[in-house]
Every structure is written in structure tokens, then in C-alpha cells.
C-alpha positions as CSV (number, residue, x, y, z in Angstrom):
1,X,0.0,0.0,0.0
2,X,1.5,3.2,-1.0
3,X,0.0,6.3,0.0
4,X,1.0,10.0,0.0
5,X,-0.4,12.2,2.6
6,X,-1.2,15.7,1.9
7,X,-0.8,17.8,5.1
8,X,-1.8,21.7,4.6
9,X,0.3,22.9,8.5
10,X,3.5,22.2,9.9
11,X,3.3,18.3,10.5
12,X,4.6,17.8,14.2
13,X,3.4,20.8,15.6
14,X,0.5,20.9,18.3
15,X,-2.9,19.3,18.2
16,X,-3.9,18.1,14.5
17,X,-0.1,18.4,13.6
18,X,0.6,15.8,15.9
19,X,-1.5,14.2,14.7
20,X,-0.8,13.9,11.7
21,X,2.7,13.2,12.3
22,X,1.9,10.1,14.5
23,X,-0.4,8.6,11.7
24,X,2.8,9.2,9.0
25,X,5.0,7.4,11.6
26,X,2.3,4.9,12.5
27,X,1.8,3.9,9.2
28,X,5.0,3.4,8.1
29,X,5.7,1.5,10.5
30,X,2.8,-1.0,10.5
31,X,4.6,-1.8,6.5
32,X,2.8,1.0,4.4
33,X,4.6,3.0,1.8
34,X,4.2,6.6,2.9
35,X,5.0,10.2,1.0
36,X,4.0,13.1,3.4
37,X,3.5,16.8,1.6
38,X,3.2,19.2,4.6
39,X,3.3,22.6,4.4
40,X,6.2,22.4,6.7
41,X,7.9,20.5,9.0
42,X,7.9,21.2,12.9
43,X,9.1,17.8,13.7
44,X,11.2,15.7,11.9
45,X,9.6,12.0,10.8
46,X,11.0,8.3,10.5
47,X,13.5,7.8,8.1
48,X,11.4,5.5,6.2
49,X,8.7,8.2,5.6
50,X,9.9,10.1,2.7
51,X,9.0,14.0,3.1
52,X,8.2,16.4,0.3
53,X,7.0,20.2,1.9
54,X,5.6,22.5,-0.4
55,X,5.9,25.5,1.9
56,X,9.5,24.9,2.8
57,X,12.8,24.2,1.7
58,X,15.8,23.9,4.4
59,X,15.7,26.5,6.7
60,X,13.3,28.6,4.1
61,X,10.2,29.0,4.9
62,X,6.9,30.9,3.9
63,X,5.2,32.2,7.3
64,X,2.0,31.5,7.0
65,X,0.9,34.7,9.2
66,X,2.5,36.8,6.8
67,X,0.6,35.1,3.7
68,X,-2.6,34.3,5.7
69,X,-3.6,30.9,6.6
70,X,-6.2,30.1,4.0
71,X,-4.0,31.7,1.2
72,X,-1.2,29.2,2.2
73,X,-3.6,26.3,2.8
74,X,-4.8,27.1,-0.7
75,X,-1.1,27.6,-2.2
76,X,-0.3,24.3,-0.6
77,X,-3.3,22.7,-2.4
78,X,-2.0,23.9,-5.7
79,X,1.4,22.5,-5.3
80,X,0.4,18.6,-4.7
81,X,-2.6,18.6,-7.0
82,X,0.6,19.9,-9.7
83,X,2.7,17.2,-8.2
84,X,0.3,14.1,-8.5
85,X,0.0,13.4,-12.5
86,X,4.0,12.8,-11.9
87,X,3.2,10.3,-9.1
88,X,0.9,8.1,-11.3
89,X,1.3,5.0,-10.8
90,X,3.6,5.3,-7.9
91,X,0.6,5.6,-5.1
92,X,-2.4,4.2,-4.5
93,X,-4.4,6.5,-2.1
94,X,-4.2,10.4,-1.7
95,X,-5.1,11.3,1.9
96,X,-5.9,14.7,2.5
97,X,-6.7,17.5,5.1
98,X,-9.5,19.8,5.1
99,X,-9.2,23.6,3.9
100,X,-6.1,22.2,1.7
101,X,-7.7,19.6,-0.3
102,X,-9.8,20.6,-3.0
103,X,-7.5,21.2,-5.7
104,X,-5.9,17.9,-5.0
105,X,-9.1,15.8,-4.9
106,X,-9.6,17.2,-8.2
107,X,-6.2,16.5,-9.9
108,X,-6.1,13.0,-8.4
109,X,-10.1,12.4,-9.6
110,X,-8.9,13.1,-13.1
111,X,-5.3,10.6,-12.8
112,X,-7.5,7.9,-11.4
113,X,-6.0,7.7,-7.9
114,X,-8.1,7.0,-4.9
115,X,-9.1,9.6,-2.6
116,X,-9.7,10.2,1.5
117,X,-10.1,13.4,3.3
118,X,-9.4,13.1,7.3
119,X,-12.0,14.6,9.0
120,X,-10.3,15.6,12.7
121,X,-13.8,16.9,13.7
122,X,-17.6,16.5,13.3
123,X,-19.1,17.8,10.2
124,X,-18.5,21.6,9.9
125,X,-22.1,22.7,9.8
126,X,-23.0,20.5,12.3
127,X,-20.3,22.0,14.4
128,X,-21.2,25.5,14.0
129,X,-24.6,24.9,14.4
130,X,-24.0,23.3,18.0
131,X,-21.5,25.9,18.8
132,X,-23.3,28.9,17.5
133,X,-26.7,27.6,20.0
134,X,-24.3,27.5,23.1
135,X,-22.6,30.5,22.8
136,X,-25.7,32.4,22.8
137,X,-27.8,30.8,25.5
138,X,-24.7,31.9,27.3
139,X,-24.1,35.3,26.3
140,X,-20.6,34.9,24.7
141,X,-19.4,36.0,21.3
142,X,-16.6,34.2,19.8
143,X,-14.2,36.3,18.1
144,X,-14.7,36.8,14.2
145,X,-11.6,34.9,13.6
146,X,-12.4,32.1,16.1
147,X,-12.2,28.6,14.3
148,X,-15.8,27.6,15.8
149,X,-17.2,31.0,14.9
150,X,-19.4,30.8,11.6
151,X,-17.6,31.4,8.7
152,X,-19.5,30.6,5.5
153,X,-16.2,30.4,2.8
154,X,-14.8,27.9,4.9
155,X,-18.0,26.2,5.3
156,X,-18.6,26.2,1.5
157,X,-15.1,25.3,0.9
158,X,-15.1,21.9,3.2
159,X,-18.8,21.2,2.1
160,X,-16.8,21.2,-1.6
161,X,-13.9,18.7,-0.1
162,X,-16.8,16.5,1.4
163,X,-18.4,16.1,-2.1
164,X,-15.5,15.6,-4.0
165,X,-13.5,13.0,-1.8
166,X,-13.8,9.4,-2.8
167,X,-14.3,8.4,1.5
168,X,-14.1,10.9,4.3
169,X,-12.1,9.3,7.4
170,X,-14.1,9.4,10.7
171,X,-12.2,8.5,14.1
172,X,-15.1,8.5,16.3
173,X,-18.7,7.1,15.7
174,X,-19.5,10.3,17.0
175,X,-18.1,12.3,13.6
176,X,-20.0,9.6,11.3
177,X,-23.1,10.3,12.5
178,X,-22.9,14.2,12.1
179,X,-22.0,13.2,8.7
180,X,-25.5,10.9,8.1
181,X,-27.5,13.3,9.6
182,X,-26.2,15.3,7.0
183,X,-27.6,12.9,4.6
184,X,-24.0,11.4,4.0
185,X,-24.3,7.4,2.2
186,X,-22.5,5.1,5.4
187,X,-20.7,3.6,2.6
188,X,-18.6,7.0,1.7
189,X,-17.5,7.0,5.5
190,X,-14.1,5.3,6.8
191,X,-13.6,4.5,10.4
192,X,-10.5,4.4,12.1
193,X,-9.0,5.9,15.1
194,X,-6.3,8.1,16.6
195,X,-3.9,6.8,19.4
196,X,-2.1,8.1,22.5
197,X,2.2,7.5,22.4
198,X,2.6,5.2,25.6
199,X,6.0,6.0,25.9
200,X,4.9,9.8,27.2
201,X,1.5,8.7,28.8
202,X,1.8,6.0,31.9
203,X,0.9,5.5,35.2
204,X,1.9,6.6,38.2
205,X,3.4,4.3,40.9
206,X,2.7,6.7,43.8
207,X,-0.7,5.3,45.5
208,X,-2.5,8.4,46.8
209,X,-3.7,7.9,49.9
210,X,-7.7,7.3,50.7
211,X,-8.1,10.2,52.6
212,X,-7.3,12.4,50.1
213,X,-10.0,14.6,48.1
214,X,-10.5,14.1,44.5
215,X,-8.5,15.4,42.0
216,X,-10.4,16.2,39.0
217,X,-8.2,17.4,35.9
218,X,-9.6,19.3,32.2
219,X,-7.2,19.6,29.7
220,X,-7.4,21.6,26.3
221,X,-8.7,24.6,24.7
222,X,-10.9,26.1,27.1
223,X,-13.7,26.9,24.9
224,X,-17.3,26.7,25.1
225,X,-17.7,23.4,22.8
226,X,-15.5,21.9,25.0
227,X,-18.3,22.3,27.6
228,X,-16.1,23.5,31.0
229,X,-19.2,25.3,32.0
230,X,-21.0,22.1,32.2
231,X,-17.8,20.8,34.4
232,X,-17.7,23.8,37.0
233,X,-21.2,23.5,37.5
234,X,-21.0,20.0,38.2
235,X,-18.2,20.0,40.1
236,X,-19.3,22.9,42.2
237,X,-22.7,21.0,42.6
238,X,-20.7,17.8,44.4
239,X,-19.3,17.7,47.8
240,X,-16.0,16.3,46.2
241,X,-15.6,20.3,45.6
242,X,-15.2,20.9,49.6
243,X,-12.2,18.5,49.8
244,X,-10.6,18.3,46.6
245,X,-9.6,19.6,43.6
246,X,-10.0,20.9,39.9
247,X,-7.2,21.8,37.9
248,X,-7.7,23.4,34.6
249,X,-4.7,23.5,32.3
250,X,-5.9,25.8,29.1
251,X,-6.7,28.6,27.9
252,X,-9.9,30.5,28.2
253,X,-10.9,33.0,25.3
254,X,-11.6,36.2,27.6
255,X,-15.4,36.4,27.0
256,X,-15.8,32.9,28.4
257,X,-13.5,33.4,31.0
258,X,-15.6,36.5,32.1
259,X,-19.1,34.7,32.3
260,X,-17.3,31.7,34.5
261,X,-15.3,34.5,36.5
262,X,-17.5,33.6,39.6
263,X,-17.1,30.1,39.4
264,X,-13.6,29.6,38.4
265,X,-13.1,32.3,41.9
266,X,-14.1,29.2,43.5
267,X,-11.0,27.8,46.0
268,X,-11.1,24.3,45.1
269,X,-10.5,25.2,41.2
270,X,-7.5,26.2,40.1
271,X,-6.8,27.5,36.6
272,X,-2.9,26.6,35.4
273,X,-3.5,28.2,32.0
274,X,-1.7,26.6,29.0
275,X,1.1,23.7,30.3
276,X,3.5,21.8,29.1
277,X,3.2,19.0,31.9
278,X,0.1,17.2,30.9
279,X,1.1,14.0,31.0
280,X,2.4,14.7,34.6
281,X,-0.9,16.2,35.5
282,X,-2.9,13.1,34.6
283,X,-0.7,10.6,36.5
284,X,-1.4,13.1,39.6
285,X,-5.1,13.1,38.8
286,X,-7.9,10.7,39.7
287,X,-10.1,11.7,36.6
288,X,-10.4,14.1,33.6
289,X,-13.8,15.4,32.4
290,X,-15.0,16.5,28.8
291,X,-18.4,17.4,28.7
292,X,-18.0,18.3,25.2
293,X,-21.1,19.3,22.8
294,X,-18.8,18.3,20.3
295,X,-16.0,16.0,19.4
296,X,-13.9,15.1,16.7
297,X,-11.8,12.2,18.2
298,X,-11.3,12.6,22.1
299,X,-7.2,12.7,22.7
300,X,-7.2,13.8,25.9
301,X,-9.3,10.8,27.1
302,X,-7.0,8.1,25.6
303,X,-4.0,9.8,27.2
304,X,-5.9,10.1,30.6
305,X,-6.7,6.2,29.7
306,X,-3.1,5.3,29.3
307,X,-2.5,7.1,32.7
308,X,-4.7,5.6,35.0
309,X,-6.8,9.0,34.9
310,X,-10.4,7.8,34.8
311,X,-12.4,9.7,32.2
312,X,-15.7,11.3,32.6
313,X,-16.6,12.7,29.2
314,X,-20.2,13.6,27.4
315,X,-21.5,11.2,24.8
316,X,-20.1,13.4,22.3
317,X,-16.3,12.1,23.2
318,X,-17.1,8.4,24.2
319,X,-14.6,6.9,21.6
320,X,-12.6,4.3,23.6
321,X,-14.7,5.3,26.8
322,X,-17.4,2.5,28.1
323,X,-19.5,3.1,31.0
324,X,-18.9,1.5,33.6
325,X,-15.7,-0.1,32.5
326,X,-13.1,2.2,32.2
327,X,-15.3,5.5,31.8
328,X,-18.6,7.2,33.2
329,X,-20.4,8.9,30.4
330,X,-23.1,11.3,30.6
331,X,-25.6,12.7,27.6
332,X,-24.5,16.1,26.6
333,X,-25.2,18.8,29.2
334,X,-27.0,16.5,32.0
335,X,-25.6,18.5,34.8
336,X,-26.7,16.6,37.6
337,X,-25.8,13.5,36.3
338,X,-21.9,14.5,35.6
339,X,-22.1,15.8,39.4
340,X,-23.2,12.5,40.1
341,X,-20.6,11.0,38.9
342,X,-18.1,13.2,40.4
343,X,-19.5,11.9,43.6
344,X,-19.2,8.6,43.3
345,X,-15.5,8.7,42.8
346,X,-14.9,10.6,45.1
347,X,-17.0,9.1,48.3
348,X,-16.8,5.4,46.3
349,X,-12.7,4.4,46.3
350,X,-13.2,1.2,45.0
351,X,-15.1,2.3,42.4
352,X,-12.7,4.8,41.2
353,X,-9.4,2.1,41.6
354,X,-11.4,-0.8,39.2
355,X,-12.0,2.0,36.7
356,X,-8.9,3.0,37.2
357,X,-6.8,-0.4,36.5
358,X,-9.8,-1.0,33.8
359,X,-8.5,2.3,32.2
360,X,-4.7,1.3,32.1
361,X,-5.8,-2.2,30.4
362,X,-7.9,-1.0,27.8
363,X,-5.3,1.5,26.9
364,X,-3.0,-0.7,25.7
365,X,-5.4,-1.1,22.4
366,X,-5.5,2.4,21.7
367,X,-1.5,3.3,21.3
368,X,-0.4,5.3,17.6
369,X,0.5,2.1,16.5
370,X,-2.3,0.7,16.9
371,X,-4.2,3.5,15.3
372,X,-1.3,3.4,12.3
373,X,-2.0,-0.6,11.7
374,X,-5.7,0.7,11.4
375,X,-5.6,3.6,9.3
376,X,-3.3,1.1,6.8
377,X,-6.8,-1.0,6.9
378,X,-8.8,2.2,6.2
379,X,-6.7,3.0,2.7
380,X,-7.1,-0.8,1.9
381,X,-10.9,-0.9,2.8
382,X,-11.2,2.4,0.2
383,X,-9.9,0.7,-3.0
384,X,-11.6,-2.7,-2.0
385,X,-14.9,-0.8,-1.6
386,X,-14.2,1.4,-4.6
387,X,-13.4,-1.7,-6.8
């Protein structure tokens, strides 16, 4: 299987440039054939991945502030749909990333190479739909330039890419659905996953001691899809907020910040802004909540998995998580029940240790590699099913 991935940021940078990066890596190494066209390169890949940027060369680069992000996501698309006629015959699959893919679903349509376009998050409309509802029934106003505020040329331009792609790639069942309630056919949509890199994420070998109050740990963007509202007014409601303790490591766009102000004032949360620490923080943590509205694939929760740090997430992020098992879910926005559940780890020890060692065991089918071996399945299922 030879593929060549077409990659619009710096692969190996934060959040989908990782992530990207690990499924290059992952891929290679499960025995697929892998060219990577980034825009640039933050991190350098396996020597067995071959790497082409189109936004670079050596130390060169063009910034992509300077030329705008869309422009160079658009220059970028130019440059590997010109490149593709002269790699006829030398891949199989074409894997692209949205906002930097339409001119290259096009050029590869018209050389007869198949076609997949990762989709990292649920279905755009869907997505600003959700987010636009939220914001307003709280009073907050996302910044023009915000990536969840509406924006109809982006939404016209990834609505284009969904059309044209041969399969979209979902990680989660979550993102498939938003894609058939959109009146998507199930057999245009991929599944496969993304991973966690077990040598970063592990346990802890300190036991914290049963007197101790609960430590309860969010991690990411601090934004209102990412539902932290939801997770201060649960916590807040549960008596685990008179002993113990919520860390917050993000960043909160001001507005949000502002409406929360009372609650995050609260002494028993404690906001770290951005950090570098995270895998640290799970290992110290007995659980991390995501009461997200919406979810592409939820990271955070396989990392927490591979550290022993007991998830409690919305049914919008429960990819990997099973309640009950290794995980407590609640629908999106049930309150009460998320306190609940906050409650019962904290006042229920055994409850929270047999999640807990359920958490570490599960997590060892959910590494990069694992992910890598099945996106290799995901290209093979696309020319099968195309066939």
C-alpha cells in the first residue's frame, strides 16, 4: 500500500499536527509505503517516511501569518494537486486534510488515484450549528476569527472537499453520524482511530492515599464546545468540591472566562493556563472530564486512559470510553448526572481504583500504532470498496 499524505500545517506541531505526524509514523511502521507533503515541518519524521514540503525548503520558509492561513492552505493545495500526475502510478491513495484539499481531490479524480479526506472533527455545519446555539444561550461572542465561529467560505469550501473526496475518514462514531444526519451514504465513511504514544502517557506508581480529596483534571482549549461550564457547575454542585480539587490547564478565550469569573473564583478550582506538563498532571489526577457538545476524536481521554486517569466525558467524546468499564459517560449537558458521577468517585474508592486499573488495560489497544496498523486498513478498505 502506498500512500501519500497531503498535510496543509507544519506536521509535528500541536494538536492536528501531531497528529498527523503520529499517523505518517504509525503507518510506516505498520509496513505501508508513505510520501508526506506538509506545508512544513515542525518535527522531523521516520526515516522511512519520505518527506516532500511545499511550503518549505531547508531552513526557508513561507510564514504562514504573513501570507494568511487560508492563502497558504490554498497555495499548498496547488502545489500537490501539480505534483500528482508525476506520481501516477507510484501511489495508491491520496489522503488529504480539510481547507487544503480541494484542488488535489480534483487533480487525483482526473489521474484515477483514490481519494480520502481526514476529517479531525464533526461535520462543519453540524459543528457550527452546535456551537453557535451555546454560545448564545450563554451570552458569549466568539471572536470573528475564532475557528468555531461561523464562517460561510470555509464552510462552503469543506462542504466542496466532502463532495469531491472518494471516503471521508471518521475517528469516532461520533463524527459519522454528524455526517448521516447530513444525509451522508454510510458507505462514503471510513472509520478508524487516533492513538495516545505510551512512551509519554503512563501511570503513576505513587498510590495516593484514601483520605485524600479528588482530584479532577480538564485539559485543552478552554472553549465553550469543549463544555467547561458544564464541568464547574457540576463539580461545584458535588461535595467532592469541599475536599478536593480541579485543575484546569488551558486557555480560556476572555469572553468565556468572564461569564465563568464567579465560578472559576471558587478555591477548590484552580486554573494553570496553557502547560507543558500534561502527561504529569494526569498521572497526579484521579479523573479528567470533557463534557463536550462536540467532538472530533477525544485525545485527551486516551492519554488520561493510558495514565490511570479515569475519564468522565459527554457522549459526544465516548470513543474508547465504556460506562462502567473504564469510563462514566453522561448525555451532553446533564448536569446533575456529571455531578453524580463526580460523587461517586470521590465518596466510592473502589469504584474509582477498578476503573482505574480498567483504564490502564484498555489503553494498551489504543496506542499510535495501533491507530497506524488501522488507518493502513482504512486505505485498503477504500480501493476494496471502490473496486
Amino acid at each position: 500500500m502506498r500512500v501519500l499524505q497531503s498535510f496543509p500545517h507544519k506536521i509535528g506541531a500541536g494538536r492536528i499536527c501531531s497528529t498527523a505526524w503520529y499517523q505518517a509514523a504509525g503507518v510506516a511502521a505498520a509496513g505501508g509505503g508513505v510520501i508526506v507533503m506538509p506545508g512544513a515541518v515542525q518535527r522531523a519524521l521516520p526515516p522511512d517516511v519520505l518527506v516532500r514540503p511545499t511550503l518549505a525548503r531547508g531552513r526557508w520558509r513561507i510564514p504562514y501569518k504573513a501570507l494568511g492561513h487560508m492563502r497558504a492552505f490554498r497555495l499548498h493545495d496547488r502545489l500537490v494537486a501539480r505534483a500528482l500526475p508525476r506520481l501516477s502510478g507510484r501511489i495508491d491513495v491520496v489522503h488529504t486534510w480539510p481547507q487544503g484539499a480541494l484542488e488535489t481531490l480534483k487533480a487525483a479524480r482526473r489521474v484515477g488515484i483514490q481519494t480520502v479526506l481526514e476529517r479531525p472533527n464533526a461535520h462543519t455545519r453540524f459543528a457550527y450549528e452546535v456551537v453557535r446555539a451555546e454560545c448564545e444561550r450563554l451570552g458569549v461572542e466568539l471572536p470573528r476569527r475564532h475557528e468555531h465561529a461561523w464562517n460561510e467560505a470555509v464552510l462552503e469550501r469543506e462542504e466542496e472537499e466532502y463532495v469531491l473526496a472518494d471516503k471521508i475518514l471518521c475517528p469516532s462514531d461520533f463524527v459519522a453520524r454528524t455526517f448521516l444526519d447530513q444525509g451522508f451514504a454510510k458507505e462514503r465513511l471510513l472509520r478508524h482511530v487516533y492513538g495516545y504514544d505510551d512512551a509519554v502517557f503512563h501511570p503513576t506508581s505513587v498510590t495516593r492515599e484514601p483520605g485524600d480529596g479528588l482530584t479532577l483534571l480538564f485539559v485543552g482549549v478552554c472553549a465553550v464546545r469543549k463544555g467547561v461550564h458544564f464541568a464547574l457547575e457540576a463539580w461545584l454542585a458535588s461535595p467532592a468540591s469541599r475536599s478536593g480539587t480541579f485543575l484546569i490547564a488551558g486557555e480560556f478565550l476572555p469572553a468565556y472566562a468572564d461569564r465563568l469569573a464567579a465560578m472559576l473564583e471558587h478555591p477548590s478550582v484552580h486554573v494553570l493556563g496553557h502547560r507543558s506538563d500534561v502527561p504529569e498532571l494526569m498521572r497526579r489526577s484521579d479523573a479528567l472530564v470533557l463534557p463536550s457538545i462536540e467532538e472530533g476524536f477525544p485525545l485527551a481521554c486516551v492519554e488520561a486512559l493510558g495514565s490511570g486517569c479515569v475519564p468522565l466525558v459527554s457522549d459526544a467524546c465516548d470513543e474508547a470510553c465504556v460506562h462502567g468499564q473504564n469510563a462514566l459517560v453522561h448525555q451532553v449537558g446533564d448536569v446533575e448526572a456529571l455531578a453524580q458521577q463526580i460523587t461517586a468517585l470521590s465518596e466510592d474508592r473502589a469504584l474509582l481504583a477498578r476503573l482505574r486499573a480498567a483504564a490502564r488495560d484498555s489503553a494498551r489497544r489504543l496506542t499510535w500504532a495501533e491507530a497506524g496498523v488501522r488507518l493502513l486498513d482504512a486505505y485498503r478498505e477504500s480501493l476494496v470498496s471502490d473496486s
